[in-house]
The first five atom37 places (N, CA, C, CB, O) and aatype in JSON, in Angstrom:
{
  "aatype": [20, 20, 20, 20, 20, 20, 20, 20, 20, 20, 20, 20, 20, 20, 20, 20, 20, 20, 20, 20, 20, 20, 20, 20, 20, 20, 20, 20, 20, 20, 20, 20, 20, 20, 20, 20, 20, 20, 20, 20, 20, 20, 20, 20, 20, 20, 20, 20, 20, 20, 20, 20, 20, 20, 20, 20, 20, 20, 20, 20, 20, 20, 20, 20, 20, 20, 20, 20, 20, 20, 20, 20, 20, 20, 20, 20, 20, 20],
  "atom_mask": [
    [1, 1, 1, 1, 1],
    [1, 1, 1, 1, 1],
    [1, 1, 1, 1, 1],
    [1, 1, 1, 1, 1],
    [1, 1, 1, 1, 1],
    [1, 1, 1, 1, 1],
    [1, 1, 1, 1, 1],
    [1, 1, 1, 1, 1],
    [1, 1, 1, 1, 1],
    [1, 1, 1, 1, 1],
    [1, 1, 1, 1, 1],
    [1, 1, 1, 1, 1],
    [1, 1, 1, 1, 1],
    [1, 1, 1, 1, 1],
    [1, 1, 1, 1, 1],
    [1, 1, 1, 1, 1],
    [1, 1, 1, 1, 1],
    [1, 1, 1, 1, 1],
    [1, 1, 1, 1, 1],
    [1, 1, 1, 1, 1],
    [1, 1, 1, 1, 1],
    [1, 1, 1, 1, 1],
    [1, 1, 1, 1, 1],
    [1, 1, 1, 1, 1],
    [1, 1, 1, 1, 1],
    [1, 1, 1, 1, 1],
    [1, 1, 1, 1, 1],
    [1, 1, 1, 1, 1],
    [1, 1, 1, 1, 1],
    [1, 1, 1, 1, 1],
    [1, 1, 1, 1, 1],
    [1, 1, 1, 1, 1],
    [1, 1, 1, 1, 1],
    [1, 1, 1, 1, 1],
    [1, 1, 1, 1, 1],
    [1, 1, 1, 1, 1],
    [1, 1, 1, 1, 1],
    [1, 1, 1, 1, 1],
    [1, 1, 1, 1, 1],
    [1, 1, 1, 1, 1],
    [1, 1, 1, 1, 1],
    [1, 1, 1, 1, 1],
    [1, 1, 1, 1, 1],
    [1, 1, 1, 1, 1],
    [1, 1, 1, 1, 1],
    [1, 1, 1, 1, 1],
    [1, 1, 1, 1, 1],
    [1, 1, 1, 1, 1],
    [1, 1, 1, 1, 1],
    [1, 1, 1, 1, 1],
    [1, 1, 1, 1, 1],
    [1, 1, 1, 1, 1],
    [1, 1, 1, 1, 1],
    [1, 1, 1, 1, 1],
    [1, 1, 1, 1, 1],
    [1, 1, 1, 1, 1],
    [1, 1, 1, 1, 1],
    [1, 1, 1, 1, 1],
    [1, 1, 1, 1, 1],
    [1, 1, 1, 1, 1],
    [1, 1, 1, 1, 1],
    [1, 1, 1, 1, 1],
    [1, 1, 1, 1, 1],
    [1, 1, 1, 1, 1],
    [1, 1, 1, 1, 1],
    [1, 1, 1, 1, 1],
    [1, 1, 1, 1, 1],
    [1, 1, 1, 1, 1],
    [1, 1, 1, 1, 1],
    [1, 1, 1, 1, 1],
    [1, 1, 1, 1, 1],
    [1, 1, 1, 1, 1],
    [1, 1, 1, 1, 1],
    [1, 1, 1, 1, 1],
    [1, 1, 1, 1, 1],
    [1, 1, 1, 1, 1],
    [1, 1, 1, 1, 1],
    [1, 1, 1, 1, 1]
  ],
  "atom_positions": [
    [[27.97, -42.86, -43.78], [27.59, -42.09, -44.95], [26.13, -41.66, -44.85], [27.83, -42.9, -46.22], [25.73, -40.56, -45.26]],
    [[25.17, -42.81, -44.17], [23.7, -42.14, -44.4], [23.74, -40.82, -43.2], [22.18, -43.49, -44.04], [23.1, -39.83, -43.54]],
    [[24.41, -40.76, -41.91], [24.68, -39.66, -41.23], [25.59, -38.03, -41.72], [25.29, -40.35, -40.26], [25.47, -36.83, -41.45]],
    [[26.51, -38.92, -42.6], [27.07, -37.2, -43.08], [26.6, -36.57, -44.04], [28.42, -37.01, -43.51], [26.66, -35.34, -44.03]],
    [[25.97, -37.31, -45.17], [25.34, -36.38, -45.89], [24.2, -35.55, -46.03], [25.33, -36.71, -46.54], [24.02, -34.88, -47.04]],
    [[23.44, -35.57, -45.11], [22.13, -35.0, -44.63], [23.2, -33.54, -43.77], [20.92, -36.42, -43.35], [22.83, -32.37, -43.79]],
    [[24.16, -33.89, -43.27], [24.28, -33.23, -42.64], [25.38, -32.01, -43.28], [24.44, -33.95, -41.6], [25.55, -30.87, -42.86]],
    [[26.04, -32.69, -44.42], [26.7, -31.8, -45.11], [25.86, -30.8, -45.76], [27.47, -32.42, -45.97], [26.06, -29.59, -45.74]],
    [[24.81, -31.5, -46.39], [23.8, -30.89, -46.68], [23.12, -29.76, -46.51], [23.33, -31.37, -46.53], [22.64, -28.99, -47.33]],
    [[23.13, -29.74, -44.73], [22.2, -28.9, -43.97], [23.1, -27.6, -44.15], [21.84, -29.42, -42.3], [22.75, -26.55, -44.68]],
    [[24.51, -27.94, -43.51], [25.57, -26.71, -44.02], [25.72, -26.17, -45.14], [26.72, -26.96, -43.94], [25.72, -24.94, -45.01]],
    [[25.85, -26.48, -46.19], [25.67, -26.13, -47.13], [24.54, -25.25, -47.81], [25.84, -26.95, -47.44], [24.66, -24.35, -48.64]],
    [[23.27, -25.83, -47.16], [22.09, -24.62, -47.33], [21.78, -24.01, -46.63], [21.03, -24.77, -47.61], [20.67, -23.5, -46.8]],
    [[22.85, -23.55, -44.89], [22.86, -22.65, -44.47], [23.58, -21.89, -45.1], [23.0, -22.74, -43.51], [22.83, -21.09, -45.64]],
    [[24.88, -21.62, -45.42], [25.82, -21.28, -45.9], [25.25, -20.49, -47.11], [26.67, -22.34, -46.06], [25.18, -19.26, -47.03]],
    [[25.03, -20.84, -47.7], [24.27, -20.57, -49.37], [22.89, -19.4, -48.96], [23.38, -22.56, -50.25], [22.59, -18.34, -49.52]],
    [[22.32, -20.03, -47.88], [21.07, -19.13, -47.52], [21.46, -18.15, -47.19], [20.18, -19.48, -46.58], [20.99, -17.17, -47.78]],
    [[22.47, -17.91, -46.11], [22.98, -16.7, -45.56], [23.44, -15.87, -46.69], [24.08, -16.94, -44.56], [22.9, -14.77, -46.77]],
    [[24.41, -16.2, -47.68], [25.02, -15.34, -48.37], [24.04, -14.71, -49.58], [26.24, -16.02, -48.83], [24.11, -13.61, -50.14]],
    [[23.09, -15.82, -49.78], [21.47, -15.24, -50.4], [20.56, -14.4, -49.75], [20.51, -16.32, -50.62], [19.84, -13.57, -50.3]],
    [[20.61, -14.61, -48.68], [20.16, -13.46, -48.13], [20.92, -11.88, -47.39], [19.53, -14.11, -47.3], [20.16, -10.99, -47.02]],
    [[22.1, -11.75, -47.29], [22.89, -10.76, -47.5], [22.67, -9.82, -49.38], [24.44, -11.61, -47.17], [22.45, -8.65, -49.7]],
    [[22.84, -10.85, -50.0], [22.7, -10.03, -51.58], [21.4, -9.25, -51.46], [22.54, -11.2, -53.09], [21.33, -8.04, -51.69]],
    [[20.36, -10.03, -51.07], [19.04, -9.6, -51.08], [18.67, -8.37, -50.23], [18.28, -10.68, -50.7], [17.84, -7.54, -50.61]],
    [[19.32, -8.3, -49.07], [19.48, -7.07, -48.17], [20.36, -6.15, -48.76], [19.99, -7.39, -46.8], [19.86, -5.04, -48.54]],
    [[21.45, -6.03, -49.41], [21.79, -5.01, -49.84], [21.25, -4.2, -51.28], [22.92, -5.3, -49.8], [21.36, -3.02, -51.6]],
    [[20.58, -5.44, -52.02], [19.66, -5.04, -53.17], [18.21, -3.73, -52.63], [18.92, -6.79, -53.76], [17.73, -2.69, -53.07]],
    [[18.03, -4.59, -51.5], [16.9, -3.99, -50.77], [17.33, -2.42, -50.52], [16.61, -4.84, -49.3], [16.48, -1.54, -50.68]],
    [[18.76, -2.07, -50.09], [18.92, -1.11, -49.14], [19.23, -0.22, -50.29], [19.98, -1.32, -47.89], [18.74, 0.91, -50.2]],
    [[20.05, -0.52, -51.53], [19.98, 0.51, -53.0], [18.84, 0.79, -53.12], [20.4, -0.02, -54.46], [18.58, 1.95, -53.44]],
    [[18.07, 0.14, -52.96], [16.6, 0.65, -53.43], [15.78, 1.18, -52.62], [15.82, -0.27, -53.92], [14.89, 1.86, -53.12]],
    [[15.83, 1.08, -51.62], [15.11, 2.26, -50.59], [15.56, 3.46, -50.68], [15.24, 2.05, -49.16], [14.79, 4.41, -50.67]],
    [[17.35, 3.65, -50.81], [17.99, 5.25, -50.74], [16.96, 5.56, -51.99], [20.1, 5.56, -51.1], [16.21, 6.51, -51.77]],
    [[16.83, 5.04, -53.01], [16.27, 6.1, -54.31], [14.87, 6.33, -53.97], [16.32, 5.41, -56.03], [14.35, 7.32, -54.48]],
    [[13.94, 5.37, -52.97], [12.47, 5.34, -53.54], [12.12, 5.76, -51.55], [11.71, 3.26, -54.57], [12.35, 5.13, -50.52]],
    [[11.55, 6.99, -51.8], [10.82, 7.24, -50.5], [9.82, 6.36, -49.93], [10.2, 8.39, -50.59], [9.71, 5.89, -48.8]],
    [[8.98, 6.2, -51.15], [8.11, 5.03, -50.72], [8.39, 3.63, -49.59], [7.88, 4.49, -51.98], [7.98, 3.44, -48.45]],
    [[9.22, 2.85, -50.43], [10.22, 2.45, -49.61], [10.49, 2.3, -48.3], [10.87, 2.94, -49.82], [10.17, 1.48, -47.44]],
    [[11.54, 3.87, -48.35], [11.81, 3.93, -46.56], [10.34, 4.15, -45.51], [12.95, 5.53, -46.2], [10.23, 3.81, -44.34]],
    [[9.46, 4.74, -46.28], [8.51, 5.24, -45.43], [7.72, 3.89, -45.2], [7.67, 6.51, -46.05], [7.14, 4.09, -44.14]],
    [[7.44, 2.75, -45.6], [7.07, 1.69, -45.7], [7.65, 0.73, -44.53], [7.31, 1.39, -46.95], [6.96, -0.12, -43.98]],
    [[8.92, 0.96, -44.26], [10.05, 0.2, -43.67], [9.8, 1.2, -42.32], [11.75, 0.21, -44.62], [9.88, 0.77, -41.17]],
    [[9.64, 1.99, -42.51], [9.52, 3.1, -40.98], [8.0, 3.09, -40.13], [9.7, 5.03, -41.57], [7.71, 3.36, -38.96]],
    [[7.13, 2.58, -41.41], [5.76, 2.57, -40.72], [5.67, 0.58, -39.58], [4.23, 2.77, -42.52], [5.1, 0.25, -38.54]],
    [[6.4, -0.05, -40.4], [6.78, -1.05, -40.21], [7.55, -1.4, -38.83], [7.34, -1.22, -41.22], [7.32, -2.19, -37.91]],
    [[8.31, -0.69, -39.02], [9.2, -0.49, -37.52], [8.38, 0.17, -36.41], [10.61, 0.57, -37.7], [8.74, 0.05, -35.24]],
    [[7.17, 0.93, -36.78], [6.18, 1.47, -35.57], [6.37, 2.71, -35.87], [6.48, 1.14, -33.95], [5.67, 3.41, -35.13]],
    [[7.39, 3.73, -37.1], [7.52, 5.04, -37.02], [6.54, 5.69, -38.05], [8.93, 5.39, -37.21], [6.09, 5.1, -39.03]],
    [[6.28, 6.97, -37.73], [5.53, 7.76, -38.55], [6.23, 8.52, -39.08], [4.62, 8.37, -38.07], [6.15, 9.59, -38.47]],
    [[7.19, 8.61, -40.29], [8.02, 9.74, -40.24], [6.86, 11.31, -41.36], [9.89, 9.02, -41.12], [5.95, 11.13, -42.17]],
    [[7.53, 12.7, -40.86], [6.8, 13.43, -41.84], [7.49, 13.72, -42.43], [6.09, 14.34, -41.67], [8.48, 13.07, -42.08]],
    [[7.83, 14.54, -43.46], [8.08, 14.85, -44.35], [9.58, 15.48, -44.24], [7.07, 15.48, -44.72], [10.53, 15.38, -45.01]],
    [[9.46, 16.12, -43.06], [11.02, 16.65, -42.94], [11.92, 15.22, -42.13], [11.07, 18.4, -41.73], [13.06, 14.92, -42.49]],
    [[11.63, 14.94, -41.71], [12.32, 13.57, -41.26], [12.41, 12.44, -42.22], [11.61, 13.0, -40.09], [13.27, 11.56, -42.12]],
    [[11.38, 12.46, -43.28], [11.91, 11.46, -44.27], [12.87, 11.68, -45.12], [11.07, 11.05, -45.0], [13.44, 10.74, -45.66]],
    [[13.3, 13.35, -45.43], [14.5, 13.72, -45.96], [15.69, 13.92, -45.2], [14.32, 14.72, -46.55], [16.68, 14.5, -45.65]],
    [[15.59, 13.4, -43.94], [16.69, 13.38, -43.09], [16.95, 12.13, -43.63], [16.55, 13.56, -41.52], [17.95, 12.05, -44.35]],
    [[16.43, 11.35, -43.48], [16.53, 9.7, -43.31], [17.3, 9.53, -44.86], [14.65, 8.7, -43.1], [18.52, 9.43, -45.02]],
    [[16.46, 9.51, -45.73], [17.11, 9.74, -46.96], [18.36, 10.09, -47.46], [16.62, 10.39, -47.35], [19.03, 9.36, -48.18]],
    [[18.79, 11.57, -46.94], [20.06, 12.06, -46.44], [21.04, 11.04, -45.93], [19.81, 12.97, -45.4], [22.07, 10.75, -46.54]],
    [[20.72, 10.56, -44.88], [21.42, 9.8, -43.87], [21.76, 8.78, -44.87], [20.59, 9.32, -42.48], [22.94, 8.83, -45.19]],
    [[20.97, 7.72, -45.57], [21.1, 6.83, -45.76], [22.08, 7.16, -47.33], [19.79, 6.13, -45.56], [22.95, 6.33, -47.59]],
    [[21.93, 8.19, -48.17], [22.79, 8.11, -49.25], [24.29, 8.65, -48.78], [22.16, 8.95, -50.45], [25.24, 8.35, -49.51]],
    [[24.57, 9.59, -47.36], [25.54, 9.84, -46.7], [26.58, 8.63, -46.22], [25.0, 10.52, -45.74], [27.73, 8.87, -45.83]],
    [[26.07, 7.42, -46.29], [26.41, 6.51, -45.6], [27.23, 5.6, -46.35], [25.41, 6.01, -45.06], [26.95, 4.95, -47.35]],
    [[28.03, 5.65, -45.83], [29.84, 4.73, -46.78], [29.37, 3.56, -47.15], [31.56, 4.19, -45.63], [29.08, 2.86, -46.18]],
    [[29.14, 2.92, -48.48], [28.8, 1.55, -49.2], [30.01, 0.41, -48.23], [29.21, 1.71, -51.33], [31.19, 0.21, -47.96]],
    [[28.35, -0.15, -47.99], [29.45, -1.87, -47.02], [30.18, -2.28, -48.39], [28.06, -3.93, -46.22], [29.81, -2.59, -49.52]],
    [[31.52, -2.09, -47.7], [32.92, -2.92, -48.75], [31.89, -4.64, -49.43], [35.01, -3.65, -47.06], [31.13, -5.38, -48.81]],
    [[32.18, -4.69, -50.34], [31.54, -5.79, -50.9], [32.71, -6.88, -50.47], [31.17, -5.6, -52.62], [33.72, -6.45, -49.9]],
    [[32.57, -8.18, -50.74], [33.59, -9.37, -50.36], [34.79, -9.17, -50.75], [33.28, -10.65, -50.9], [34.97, -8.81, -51.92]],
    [[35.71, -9.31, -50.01], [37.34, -9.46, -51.15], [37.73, -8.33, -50.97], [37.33, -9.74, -52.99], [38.94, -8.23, -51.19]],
    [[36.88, -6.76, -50.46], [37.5, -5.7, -50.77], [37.75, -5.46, -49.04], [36.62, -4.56, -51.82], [37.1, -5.78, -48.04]],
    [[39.26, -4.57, -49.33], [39.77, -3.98, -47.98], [38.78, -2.43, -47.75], [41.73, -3.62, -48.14], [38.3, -1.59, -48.51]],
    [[38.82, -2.69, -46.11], [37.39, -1.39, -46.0], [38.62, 0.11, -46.26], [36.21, -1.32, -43.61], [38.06, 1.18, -46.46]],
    [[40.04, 0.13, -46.25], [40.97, 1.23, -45.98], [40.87, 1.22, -47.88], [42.77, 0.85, -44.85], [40.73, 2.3, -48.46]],
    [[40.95, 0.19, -48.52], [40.97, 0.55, -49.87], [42.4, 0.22, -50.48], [40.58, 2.05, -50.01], [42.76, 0.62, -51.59]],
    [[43.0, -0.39, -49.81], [44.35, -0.6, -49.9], [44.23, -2.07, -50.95], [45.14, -0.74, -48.21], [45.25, -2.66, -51.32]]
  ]
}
């Protein structure tokens, strides 16, 4: 017992962390499509300079882009 529960433990706040941090990344990614600031922040970050016509590509791109199926849901919609 003093060996499994440390260790149930540890799983458990991987488990929990991961799926806390998935929510948090997709919170993140709604909120960049609306706020240029944002992406341009995340692009300077990555090493890019974007200008002005490429940040409305990006923008584009990113509200073009099919919402990740949330849990439980089929990606066909069925």
């Amino acid at each position: 017992m003093d060996i499994a529960l440390p260790i149930i433990t540890l799983v458990v706040g991987l488990v929990g962390g991961f799926f806390i941090g998935v929510y948090y990344l997709r919170k993140q990614m709604e909120k960049m499509q609306s706020d240029p600031q944002m992406l341009q922040k995340m692009a300077k970050q990555m090493g890019y300079n974007l200008n002005g016509k490429q940040m409305q590509k990006a923008q584009q791109m990113m509200k073009n882009q099919p919402p990740v199926p949330k849990r439980g849901q089929n990606r066909k919609g069925k």
